[in-house]
C-alpha positions as CSV (number, residue, x, y, z in Angstrom):
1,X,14.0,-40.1,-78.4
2,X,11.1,-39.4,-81.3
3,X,9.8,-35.8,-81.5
4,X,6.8,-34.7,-81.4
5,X,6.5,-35.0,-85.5
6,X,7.9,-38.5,-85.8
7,X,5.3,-39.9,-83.3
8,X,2.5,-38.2,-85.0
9,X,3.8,-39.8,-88.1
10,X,4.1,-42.8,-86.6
11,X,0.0,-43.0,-85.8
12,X,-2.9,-44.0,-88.4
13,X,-5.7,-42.3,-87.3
14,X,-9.3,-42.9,-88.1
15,X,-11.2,-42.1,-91.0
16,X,-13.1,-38.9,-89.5
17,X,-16.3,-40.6,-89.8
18,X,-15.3,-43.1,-87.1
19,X,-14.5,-40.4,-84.8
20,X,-18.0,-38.8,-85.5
21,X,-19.8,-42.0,-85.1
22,X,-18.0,-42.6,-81.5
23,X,-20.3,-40.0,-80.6
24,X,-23.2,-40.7,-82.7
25,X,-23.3,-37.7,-84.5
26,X,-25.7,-38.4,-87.9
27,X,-23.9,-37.6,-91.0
28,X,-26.1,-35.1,-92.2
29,X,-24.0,-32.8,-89.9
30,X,-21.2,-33.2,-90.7
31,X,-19.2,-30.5,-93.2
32,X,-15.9,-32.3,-94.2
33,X,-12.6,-30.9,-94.5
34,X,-11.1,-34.1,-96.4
35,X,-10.7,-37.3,-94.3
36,X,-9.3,-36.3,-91.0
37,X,-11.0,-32.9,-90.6
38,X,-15.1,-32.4,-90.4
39,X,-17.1,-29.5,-88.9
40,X,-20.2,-30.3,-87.5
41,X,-23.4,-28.4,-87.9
42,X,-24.7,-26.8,-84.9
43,X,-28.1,-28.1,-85.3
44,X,-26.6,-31.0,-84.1
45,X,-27.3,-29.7,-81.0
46,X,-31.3,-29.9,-81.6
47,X,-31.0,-33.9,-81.6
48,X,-32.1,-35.3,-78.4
49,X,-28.8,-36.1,-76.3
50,X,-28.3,-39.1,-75.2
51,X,-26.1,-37.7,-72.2
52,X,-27.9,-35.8,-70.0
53,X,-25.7,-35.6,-67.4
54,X,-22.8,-35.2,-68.8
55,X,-19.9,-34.0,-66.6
56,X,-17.1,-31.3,-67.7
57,X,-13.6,-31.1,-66.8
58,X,-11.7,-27.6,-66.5
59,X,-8.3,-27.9,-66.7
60,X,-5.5,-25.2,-65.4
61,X,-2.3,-24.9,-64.4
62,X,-0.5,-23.1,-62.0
63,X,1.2,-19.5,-63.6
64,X,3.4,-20.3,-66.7
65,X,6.9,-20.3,-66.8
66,X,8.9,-20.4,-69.7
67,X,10.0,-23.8,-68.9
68,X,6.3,-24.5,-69.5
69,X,3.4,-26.8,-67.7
70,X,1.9,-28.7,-70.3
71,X,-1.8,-27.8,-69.8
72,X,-2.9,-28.8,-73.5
73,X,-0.6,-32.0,-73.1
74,X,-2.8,-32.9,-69.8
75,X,-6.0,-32.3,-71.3
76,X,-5.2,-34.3,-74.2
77,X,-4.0,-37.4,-71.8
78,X,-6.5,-37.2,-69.8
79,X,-9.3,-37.6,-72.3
80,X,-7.4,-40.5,-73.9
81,X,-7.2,-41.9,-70.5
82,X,-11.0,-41.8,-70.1
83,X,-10.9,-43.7,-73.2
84,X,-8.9,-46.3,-72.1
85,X,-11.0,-46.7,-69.0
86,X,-13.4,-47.2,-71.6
87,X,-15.4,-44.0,-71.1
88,X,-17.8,-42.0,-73.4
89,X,-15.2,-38.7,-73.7
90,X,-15.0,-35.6,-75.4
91,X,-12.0,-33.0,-75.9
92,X,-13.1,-29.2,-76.1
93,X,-9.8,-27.2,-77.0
94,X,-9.0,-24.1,-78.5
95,X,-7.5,-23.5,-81.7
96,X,-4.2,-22.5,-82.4
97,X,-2.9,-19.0,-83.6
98,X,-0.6,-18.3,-86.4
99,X,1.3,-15.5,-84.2
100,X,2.3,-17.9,-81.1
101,X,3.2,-20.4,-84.0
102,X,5.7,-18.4,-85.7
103,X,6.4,-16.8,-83.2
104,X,8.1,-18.0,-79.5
105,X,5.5,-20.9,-78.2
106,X,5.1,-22.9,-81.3
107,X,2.7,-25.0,-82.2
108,X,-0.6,-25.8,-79.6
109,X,-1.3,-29.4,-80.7
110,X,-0.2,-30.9,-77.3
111,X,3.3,-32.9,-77.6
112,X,4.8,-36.6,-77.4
113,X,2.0,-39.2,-77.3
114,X,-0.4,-36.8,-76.5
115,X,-1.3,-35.0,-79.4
116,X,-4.2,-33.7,-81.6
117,X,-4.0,-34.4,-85.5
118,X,-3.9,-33.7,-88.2
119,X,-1.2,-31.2,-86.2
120,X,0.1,-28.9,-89.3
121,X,-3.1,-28.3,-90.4
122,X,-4.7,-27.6,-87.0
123,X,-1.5,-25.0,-86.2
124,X,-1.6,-23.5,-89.7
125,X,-4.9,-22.8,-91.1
126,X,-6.9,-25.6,-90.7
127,X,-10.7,-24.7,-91.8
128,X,-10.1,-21.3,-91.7
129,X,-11.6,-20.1,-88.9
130,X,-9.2,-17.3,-87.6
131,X,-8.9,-15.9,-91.4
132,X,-13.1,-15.8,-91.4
133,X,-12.8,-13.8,-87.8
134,X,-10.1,-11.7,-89.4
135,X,-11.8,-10.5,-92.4
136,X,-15.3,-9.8,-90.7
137,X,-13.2,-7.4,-88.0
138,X,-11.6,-5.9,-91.2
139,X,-14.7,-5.0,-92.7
140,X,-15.9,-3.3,-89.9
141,X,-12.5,-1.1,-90.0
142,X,-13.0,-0.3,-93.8
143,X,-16.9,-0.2,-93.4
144,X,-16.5,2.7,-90.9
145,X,-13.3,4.7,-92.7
146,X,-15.8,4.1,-95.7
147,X,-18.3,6.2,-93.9
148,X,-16.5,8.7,-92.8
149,X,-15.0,9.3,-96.5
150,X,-18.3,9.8,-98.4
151,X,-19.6,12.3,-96.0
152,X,-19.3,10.6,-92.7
153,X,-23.5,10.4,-92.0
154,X,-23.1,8.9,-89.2
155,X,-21.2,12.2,-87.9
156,X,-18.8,9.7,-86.6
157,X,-15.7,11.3,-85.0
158,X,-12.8,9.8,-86.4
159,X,-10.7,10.7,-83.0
160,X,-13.4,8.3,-81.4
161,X,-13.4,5.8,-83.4
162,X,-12.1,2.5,-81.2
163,X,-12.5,-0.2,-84.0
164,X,-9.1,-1.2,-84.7
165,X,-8.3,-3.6,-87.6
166,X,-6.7,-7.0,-86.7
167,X,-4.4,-9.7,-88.3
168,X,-3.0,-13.3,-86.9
169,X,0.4,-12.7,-86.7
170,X,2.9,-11.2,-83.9
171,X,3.6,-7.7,-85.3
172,X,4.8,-4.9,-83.0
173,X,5.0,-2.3,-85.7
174,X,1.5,-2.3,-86.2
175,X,0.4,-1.3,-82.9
176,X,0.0,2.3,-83.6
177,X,-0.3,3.1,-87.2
178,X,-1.7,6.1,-89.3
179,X,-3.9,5.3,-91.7
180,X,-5.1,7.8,-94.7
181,X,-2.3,8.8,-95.9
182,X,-1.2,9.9,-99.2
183,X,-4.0,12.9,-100.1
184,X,-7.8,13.5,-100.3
185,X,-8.5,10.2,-102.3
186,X,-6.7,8.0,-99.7
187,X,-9.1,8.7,-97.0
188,X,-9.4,10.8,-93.5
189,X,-5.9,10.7,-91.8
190,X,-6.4,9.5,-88.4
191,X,-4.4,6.8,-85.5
192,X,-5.3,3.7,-85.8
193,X,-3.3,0.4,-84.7
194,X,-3.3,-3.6,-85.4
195,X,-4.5,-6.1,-82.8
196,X,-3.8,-9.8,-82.8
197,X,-6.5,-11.6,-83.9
198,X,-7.2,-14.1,-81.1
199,X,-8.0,-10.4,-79.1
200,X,-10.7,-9.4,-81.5
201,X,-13.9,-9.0,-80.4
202,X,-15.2,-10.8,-83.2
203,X,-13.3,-13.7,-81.8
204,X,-15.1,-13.6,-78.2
205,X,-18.1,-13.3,-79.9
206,X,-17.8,-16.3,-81.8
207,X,-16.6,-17.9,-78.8
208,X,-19.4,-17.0,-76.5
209,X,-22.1,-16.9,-79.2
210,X,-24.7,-19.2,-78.5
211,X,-26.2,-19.6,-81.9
212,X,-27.1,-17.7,-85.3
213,X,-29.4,-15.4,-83.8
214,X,-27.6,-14.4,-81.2
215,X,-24.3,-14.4,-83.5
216,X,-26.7,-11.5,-85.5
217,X,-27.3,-9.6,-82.0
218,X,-24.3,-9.4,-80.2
219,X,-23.0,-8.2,-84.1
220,X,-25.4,-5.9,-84.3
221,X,-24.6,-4.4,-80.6
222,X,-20.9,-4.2,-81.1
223,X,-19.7,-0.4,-80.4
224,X,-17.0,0.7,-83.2
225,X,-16.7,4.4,-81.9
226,X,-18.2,7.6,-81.0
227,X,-19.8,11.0,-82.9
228,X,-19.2,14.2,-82.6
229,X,-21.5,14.4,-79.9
230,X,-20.3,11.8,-78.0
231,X,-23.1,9.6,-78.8
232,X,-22.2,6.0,-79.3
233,X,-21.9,4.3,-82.3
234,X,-22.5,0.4,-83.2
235,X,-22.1,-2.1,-85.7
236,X,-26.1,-2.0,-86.6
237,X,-25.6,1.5,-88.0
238,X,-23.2,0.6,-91.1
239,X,-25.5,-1.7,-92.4
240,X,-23.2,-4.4,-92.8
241,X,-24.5,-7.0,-90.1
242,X,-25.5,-9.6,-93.4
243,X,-21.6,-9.2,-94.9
244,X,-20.7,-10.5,-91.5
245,X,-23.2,-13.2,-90.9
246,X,-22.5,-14.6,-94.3
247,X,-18.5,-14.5,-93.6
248,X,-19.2,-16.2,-90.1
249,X,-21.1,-19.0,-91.5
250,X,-18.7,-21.5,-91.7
251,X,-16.7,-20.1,-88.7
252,X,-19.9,-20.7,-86.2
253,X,-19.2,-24.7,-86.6
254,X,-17.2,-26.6,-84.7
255,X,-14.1,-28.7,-86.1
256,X,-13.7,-32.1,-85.1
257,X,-10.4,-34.0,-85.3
258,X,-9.1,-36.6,-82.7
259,X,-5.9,-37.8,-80.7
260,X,-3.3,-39.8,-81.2
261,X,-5.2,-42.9,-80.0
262,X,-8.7,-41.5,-81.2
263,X,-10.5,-39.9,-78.5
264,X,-12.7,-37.1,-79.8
265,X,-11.7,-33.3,-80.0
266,X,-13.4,-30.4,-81.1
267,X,-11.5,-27.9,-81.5
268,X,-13.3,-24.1,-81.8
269,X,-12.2,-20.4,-81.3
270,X,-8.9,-19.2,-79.9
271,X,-9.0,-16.1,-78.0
272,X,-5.8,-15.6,-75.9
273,X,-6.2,-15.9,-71.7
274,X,-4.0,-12.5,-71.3
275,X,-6.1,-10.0,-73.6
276,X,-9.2,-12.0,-73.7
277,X,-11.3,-14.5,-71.9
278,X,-9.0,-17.4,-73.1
279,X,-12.0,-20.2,-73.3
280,X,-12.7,-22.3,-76.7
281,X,-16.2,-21.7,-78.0
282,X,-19.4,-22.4,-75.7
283,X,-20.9,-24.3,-79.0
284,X,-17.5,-26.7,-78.9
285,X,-18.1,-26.9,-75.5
286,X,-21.5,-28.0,-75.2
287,X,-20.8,-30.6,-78.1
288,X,-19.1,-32.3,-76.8
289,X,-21.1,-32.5,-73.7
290,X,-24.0,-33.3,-75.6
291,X,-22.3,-36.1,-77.2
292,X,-20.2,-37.4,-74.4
293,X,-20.5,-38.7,-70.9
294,X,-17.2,-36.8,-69.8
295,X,-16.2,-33.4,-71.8
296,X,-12.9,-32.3,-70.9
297,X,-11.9,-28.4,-71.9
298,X,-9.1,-26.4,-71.0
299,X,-8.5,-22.2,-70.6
300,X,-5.8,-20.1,-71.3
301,X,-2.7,-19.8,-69.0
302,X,-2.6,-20.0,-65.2
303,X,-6.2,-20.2,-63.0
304,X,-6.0,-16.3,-62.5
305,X,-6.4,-15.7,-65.8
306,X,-8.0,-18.5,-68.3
307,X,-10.2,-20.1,-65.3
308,X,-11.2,-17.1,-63.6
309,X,-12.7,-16.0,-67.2
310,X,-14.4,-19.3,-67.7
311,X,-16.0,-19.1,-64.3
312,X,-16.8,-15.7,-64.6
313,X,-17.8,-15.0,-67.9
314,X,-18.2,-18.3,-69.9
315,X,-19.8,-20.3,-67.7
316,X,-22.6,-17.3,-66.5
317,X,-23.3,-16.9,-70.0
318,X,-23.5,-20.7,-70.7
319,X,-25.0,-21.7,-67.5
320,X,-22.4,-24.1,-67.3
321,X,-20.4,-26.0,-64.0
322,X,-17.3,-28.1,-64.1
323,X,-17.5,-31.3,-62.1
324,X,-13.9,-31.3,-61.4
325,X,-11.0,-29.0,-61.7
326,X,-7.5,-30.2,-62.6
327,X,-4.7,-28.0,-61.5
328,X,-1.5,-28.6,-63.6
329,X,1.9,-28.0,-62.4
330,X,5.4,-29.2,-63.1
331,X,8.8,-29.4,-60.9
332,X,10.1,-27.8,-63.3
333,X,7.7,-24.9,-63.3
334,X,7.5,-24.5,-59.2
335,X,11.8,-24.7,-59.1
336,X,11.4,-21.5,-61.2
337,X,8.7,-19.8,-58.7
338,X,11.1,-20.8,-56.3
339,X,13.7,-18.8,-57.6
340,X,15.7,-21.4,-59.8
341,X,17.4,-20.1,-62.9
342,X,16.1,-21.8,-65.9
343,X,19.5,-22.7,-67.1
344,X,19.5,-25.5,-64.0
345,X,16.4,-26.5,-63.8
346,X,17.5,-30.3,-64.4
347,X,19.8,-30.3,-61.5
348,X,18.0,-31.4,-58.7
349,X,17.0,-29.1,-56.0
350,X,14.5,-29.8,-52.8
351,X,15.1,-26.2,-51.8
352,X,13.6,-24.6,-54.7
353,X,10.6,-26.6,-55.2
354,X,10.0,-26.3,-51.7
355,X,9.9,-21.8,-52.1
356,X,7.8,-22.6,-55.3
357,X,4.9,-24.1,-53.3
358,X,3.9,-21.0,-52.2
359,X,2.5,-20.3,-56.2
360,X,1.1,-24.1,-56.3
361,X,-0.9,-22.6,-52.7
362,X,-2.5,-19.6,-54.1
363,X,-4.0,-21.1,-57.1
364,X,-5.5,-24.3,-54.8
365,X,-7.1,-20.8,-53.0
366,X,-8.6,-19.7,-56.0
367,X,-10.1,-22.9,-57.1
368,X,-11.6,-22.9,-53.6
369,X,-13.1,-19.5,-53.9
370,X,-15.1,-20.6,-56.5
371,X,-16.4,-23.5,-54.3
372,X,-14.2,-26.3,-56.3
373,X,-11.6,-28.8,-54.8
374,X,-9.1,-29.0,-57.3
375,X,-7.1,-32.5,-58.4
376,X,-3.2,-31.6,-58.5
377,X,-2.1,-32.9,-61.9
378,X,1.8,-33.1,-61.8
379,X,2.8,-33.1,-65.1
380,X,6.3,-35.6,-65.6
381,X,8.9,-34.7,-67.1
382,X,12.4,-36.6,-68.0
383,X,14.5,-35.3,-65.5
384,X,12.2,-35.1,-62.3
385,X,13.3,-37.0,-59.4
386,X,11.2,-38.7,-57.2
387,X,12.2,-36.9,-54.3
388,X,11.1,-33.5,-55.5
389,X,8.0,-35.3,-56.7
390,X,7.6,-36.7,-53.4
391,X,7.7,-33.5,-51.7
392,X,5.0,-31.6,-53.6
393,X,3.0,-34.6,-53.2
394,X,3.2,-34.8,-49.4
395,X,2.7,-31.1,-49.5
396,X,-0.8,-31.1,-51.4
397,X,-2.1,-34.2,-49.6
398,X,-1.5,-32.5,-46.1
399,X,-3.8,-30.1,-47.7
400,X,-6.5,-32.4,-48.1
401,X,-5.9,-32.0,-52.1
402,X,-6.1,-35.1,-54.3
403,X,-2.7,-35.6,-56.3
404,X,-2.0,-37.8,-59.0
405,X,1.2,-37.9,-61.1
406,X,0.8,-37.9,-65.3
407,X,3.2,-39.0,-67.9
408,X,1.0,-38.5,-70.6
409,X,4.0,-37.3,-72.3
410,X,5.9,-40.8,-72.3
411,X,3.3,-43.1,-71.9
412,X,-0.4,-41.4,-73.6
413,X,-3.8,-42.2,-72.3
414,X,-1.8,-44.5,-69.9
415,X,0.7,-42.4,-67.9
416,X,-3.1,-40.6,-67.2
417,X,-5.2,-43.2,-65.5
418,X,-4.4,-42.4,-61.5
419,X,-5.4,-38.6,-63.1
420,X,-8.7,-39.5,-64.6
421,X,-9.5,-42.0,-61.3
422,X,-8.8,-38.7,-59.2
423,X,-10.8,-36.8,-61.4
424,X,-13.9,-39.0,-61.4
425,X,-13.6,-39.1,-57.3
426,X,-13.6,-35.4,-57.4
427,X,-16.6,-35.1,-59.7
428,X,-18.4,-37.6,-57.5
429,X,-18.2,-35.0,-54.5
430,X,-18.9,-31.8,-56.7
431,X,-20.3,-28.7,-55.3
432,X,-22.0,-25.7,-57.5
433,X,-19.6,-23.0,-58.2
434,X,-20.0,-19.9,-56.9
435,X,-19.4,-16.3,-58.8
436,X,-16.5,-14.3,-57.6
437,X,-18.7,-10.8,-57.9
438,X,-22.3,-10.1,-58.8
439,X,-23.3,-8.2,-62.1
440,X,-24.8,-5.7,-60.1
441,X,-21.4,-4.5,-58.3
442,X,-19.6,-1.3,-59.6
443,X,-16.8,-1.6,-62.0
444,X,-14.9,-0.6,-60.0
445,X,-15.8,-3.7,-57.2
446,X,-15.5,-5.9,-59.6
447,X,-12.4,-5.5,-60.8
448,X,-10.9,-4.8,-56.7
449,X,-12.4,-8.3,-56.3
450,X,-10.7,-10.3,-59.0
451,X,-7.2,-8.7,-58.1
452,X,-7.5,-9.1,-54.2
453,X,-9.0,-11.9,-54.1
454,X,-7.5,-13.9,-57.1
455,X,-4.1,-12.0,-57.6
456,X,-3.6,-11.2,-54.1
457,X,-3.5,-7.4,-54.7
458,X,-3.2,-5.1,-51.8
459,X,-5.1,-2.0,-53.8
460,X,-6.3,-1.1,-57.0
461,X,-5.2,2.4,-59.0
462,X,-7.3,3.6,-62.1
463,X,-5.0,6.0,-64.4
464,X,-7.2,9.4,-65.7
465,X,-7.6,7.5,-68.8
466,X,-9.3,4.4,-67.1
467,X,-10.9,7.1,-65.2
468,X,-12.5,8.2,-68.5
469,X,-13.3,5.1,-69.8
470,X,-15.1,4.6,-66.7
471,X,-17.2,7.6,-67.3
472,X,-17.5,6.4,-71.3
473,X,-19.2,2.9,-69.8
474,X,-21.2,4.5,-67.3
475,X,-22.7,7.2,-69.5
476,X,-23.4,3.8,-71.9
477,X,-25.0,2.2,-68.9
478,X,-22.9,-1.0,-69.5
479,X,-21.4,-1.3,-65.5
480,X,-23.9,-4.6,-65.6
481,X,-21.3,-6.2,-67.5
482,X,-18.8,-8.9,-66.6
483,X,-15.2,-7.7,-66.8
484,X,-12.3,-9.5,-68.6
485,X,-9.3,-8.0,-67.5
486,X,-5.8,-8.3,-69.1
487,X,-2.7,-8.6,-67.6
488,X,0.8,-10.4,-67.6
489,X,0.7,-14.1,-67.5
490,X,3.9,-14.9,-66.2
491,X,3.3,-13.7,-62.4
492,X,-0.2,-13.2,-60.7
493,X,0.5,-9.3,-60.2
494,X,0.6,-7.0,-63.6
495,X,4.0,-6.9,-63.2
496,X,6.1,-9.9,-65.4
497,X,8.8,-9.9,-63.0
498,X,7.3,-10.9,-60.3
499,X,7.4,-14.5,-59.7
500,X,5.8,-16.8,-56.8
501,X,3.4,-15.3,-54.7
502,X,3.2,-11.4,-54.8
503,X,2.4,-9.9,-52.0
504,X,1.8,-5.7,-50.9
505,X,1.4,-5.1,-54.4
506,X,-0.7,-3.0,-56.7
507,X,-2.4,-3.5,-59.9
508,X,-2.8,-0.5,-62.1
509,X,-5.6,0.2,-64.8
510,X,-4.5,1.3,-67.6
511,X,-7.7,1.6,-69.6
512,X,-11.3,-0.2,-69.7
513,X,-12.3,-1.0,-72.9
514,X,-15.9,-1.9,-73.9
515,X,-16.6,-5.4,-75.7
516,X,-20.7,-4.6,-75.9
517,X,-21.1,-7.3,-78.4
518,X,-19.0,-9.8,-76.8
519,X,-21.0,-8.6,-73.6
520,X,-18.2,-7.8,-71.5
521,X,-15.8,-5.1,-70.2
522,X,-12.1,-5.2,-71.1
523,X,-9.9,-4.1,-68.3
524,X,-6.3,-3.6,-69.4
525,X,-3.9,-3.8,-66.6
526,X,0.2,-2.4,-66.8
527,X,2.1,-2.3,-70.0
528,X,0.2,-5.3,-71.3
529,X,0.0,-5.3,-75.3
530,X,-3.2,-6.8,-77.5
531,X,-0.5,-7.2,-80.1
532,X,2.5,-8.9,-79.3
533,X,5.7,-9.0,-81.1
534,X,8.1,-11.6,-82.5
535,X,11.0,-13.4,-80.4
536,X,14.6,-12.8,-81.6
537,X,14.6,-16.2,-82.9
538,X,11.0,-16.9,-83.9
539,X,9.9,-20.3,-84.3
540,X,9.0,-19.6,-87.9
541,X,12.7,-20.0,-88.7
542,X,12.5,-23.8,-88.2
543,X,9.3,-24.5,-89.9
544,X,10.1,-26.3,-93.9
545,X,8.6,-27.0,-96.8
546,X,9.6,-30.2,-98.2
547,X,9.8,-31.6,-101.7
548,X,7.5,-34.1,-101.2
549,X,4.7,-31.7,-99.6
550,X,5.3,-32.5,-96.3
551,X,5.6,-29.5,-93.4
552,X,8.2,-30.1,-90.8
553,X,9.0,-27.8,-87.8
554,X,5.4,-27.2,-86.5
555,X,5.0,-29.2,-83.5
C-alpha cells in the first residue's frame, strides 16, 4: 500500500495558473508563490461574480477520537467529486499549524488520494501566514512592556496586562513565564505566558476580518490590558496600528493551491476549534463562493465545537448559510464511543458500534437545532465490514437522515460521488439556519444555551474568577458579544474522559476572556490549555531532510 507521500509524488499537478483560470480569476490578482502556490488579491472580490447563487458546504464530524474521522479527507473528496460530476467547485480549508505537525496529529493536508498540494509546503510554512500573525501579536507584547519601561504613560498596570505573546509550536513550558528579568535595564518583572499561535487573537481577526478597513478597526479595538484605574486599554493607544497593517498585508490574501486531481482550494487562517472559533478565513470563504457554483469548507473538530462557531459566530458576522451539512463519522470512531479499546478496533464488533450511536444521535440533534438536515458521511476505512456499515446505515435512515458511504481515501473524487449526490439533494431542500442565542441574551444565557442545548449539560458553574471576568466585560459593556467557548474536544462535556453521550453533567467556567477586536467573548471551560504541549513521541521525530532537498515524514 502507497502512503500518503508516494501518492502525492506520484500526481503532476497543474501549473497554478490553470487552477486560477478554472475559476476565472484575472491574473492581475494573483501574487505567486512559484508555480504551484499563488495568493489572490482580495480585490478580486470587487469583480462582478459570475455565481450568484453559489451554495456552501459545511462539513463536520461527529466528536474525535484518536482513531480519527477524516474530516479534511471528506472535504477534500467531496469537492473532487463535484469535479468529476463536472461541477463548478471550490475548497475553503484552513491552514495547517506547525505545533499539531510536530507534534501528535501530523500534518493537515488530507491523506491517500485525497490530498491538497504542494503538501510539505502547505504543513511547513507555506506563504507565511502564521509567522506574519505571530510577529504582529509579538509586537503588541513588546509595544506594551515598551510602554511601561519608558515611563509607562499610558499608567498601564502591568498586573492587568492580558496580552500574552504567542509562537506556533506545542510548548508547555511557556505557559506561564516571567518576563523582565535580570535588573532595571531588562524591563518591569511581571507573569506573563506563551499561547499557541492558531489561539491568537490576531489570528480570529484575520479570520473574521472582512477587508483592510475593517482589518485596521477590529486592530485598533483590540484590548491588551488594564490601568491602574481599571480603565481599559486597547491597541489604538500604542500607536502601532500602521506596524501591524503593514505586517498583515500579505497575510489578508488568500492562498490558492489545488487537489490531487485539480479541484480548487484556498486555503486561509488556522485558528484551532478547541481555543478558538476553528473556521478558515471569511475572505477564503467567500472566494471561493464568488468563483464557484459549490464552495465546500470545513471547521474544527466535532459539530459542538467547530460548527457551532461557524454558525454562531462566522456565519452572523459573514451573513453567510450553508446549503447542506455533511456529518462525518467512521466505524472506527463510534466502536470507541461505544466503549471499544483502541487497540481492537479492527476486530469486528456489532455491539460496540451499536453503544456508539448514541454520539452519531446527539450531533444529528445539533445540526437540527440550527434548522439543517445533515447528510451522514461514513468515512471507509480498510478494515470495516459491511455489517457494521450496514448497521449505522439502517440506523440513520430510520431517522429520516440521508447516508452515503465515502472512500475518498481509496478511490479520490470517486469513492465520493453517492456523497456529493446526497449533498446536492440536501441543498435542494435547504432551510435558513437559525441562531442558537440572540446577541442581546446575558453572558451568562448564552453560554447555559450552547452547553445544554449543544453539549447536553445539566447546569452551568462560573468559578470567582469567571465571576470577575464577568464583571470586567460588563463594566466594558461587551455582553452584546458572541461567545466562543473552549473546551475539550474529545467528549461533548469539558471533561476528556468522557466519551459517548454525557449525560447529568456539568460544565465549569474557568475564566471569560475578552477578544474585542475579534468581536467576541472567550469562554474557557475545565483544565483546557491555549498552549498545548508535545506528545512523548512527537511526530517531528519522523520528519527528514534528504540529500536531494526533498522533505519526507510530513504527511
Amino acid at each position: 500500500m502507497l502512503t500518503d507521500n508516494e501518492i502525492a509524488k506520484q500526481c503532476q499537478p497543474k501549473d497554478i495558473t490553470e487552477i486560477t483560470q478554472l475559476l476565472n480569476i484575472d491574473k492581475q490578482f494573483l501574487i505567486p508563490f512559484g508555480s504551484d502556490i499563488t495568493k489572490i488579491n482580495i480585490d478580486a472580490l470587487k469583480q462582478e461574480s459570475k455565481h450568484k447563487n453559489s451554495k456552501l458546504i459545511l462539513v463536520s464530524a461527529t466528536t474525535p477520537t484518536p482513531a480519527g474521522e477524516g474530516k479534511t479527507t471528506t472535504t477534500i473528496g467531496l469537492g473532487q467529486a463535484f469535479t468529476q460530476l463536472g461541477d463548478s467547485v471550490c475548497l475553503a480549508l484552513r491552514e495547517p499549524s506547525l505545533g499539531p505537525c510536530m507534534g501528535m496529529k501530523g500534518g493537515a493536508t488530507g491523506g491517500g488520494y485525497s490530498q491538497v498540494l504542494p503538501v510539505e509546503r502547505i504543513n511547513l510554512h507555506f506563504t507565511g501566514d502564521f509567522h506574519a500573525i505571530t510577529s504582529a501579536n509579538n509586537m503588541i507584547s513588546a509595544a506594551i512592556d515598551n510602554s511601561v519601561f519608558h515611563g509607562n504613560s499610558l499608567n498601564i498596570d502591568p498586573r492587568q496586562i492580558v496580552w500574552r505573546r504567542v509562537m506556533d509550536m506545542n510548548d508547555r513550558s511557556l505557559r506561564k513565564i516571567v518576563l523582565g528579568l535580570g535588573g532595571k535595564m531588562q524591563g518591569i518583572p511581571r507573569e506573563g505566558g506563551f499561547d499557541i499561535t492558531a489561539a491568537s487573537e490576531i489570528m480570529a481577526i484575520l479570520c473574521l476580518t472582512k477587508n483592510f478597513k475593517d482589518l485596521e478597526r477590529r486592530l485598533n479595538n483590540t484590548l491588551i490590558g488594564y490601568s491602574y484605574s481599571d480603565e481599559p486599554v486597547f491597541v489604538r493607544a500604542l500607536g502601532i496600528t500602521g506596524a501591524l497593517l503593514a505586517l498583515l498585508r500579505d497575510a489578508l490574501h488568500p492562498n490558492l493551491v489545488q487537489t490531487l486531481e485539480g479541484t480548487p482550494t484556498f486555503i486561509h487562517g488556522g485558528p484551532f476549534a478547541n481555543i478558538a472559533h476553528g473556521c478558515n478565513s471569511i475572505l477564503a470563504t467567500k472566494m471561493a463562493m464568488h468563483h464557484a457554483e459549490w464552495a465546500v469548507t470545513e471547521a474544527g473538530f466535532g459539530f459542538d465545537l467547530g460548527a457551532e462557531k461557524f454558525f454562531n459566530i462566522k456565519c452572523r458576522i459573514a451573513e453567510l448559510d450553508p446549503a447542506a451539512v455533511v456529518l462525518v463519522t467512521t466505524v472506527r470512531a463510534l466502536k470507541m464511543h461505544g466503549g471499544m479499546d483502541k487497540r481492537h478496533l479492527t476486530t469486528v464488533n456489532l455491539e460496540f458500534v451499536e453503544q456508539g450511536l448514541e454520539n452519531l444521535d446527539k450531533h444529528i440533534e445539533s445540526v437540527q437545532l440550527f434548522n439543517k438536515e445533515p447528510v451522514v458521511a461514513l468515512n471507509r476505512f480498510a478494515n470495516d465490514s459491511d455489517e457494521e456499515i450496514a448497521i449505522i446505515k439502517k440506523h440513520v435512515e430510520a431517522k429520516g437522515i440521508l447516508f452515503a458511504e465515502s472512500n475518498h481515501f481509496a478511490e479520490g473524487g470517486k469513492g465520493s460521488i453517492e456523497l456529493a449526490e446526497k449533498v446536492k439533494l440536501a441543498a435542494a431542500k435547504s432551510k435558513p439556519f437559525t441562531l442558537m442565542y440572540e446577541l442581546e441574551d446575558s453572558v451568562f444565557d448564552k453560554i447555559s444555551k450552547v452547553c445544554q442545548a449543544l453539549y447536553g449539560a445539566k447546569d452551568i458553574a462560573l468559578t470567582k474568577e469567571a465571576e470577575k471576568d464577568l464583571h470586567h466585560v460588563q463594566h466594558l459593556q461587551l455582553e452584546h458579544l458572541p461567545i466562543c467557548i473552549a473546551k475539550a474536544p474529545s467528549s461533548l462535556s469539558d471533561d476528556p474522559l468522557l466519551h459517548g453521550r454525557p449525560r447529568d453533567f456539568q460544565v465549569t467556567v474557568r475564566n471569560i476572556q475578552v477578544n474585542s477586536g475579534a468581536g467576541f467573548l472567550v469562554v474557557l471551560t475545565g483544565n483546557i490549555m491555549r498552549m498545548p504541549g508535545l506528545p512523548k513521541e512527537p511526530a517531528a521525530i519522523k520528519i527528514k531532510l534528504l540529500e536531494n532537498g526533498e522533505i519526507t515524514g510530513v504527511s
